[in-house]
C-alpha positions, 0 to 999 in steps of 0.5 A: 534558498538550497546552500551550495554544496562543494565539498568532493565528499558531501557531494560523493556521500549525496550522490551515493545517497541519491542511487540508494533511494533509487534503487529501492524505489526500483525494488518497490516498483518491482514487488507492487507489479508482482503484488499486481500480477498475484491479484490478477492470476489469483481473482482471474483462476478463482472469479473473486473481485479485485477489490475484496482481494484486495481487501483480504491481503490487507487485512492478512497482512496486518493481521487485523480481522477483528479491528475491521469488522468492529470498523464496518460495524460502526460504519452501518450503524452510523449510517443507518442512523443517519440515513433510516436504512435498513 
């Protein structure tokens, strides 16, 4: 059970909190439609799928190029283990 809070202050400083997380849930918001926009004008004007846009802006983001190529190694050599495919 939640304990009730009756101090002025507590309840000012929760408050206060409450309007902080929302405005950066709004500002998240905001990027992820802009993020959104870019991926749909950029894939649109240069015929790329989305999905390996995406994939792309990830992997820039995070800078890690070689990690994901060793990734997708493992996955086709497992699955070809696995499966008998060539």
């Amino acid at each position: 059970m939640t304990k009730q809070i009756t101090n002025p202050e507590d309840l000012k400083k929760i408050r206060a909190a409450l309007q902080e997380c929302s405005n950066a849930l709004t500002r998240t918001e905001a990027e992820r439609d802009l993020i959104n926009d870019t991926i749909k004008l950029t894939c649109d004007n240069f015929a790329l799928d989305k999905k390996v846009f995406r994939k792309m802006i990830g992997v820039y983001h995070k800078r890690n190029l070689n990690e994901e190529v060793q990734q997708h190694e493992d996955f086709v050599e497992l699955y070809t283990n696995v499966t008998g495919a060539n």
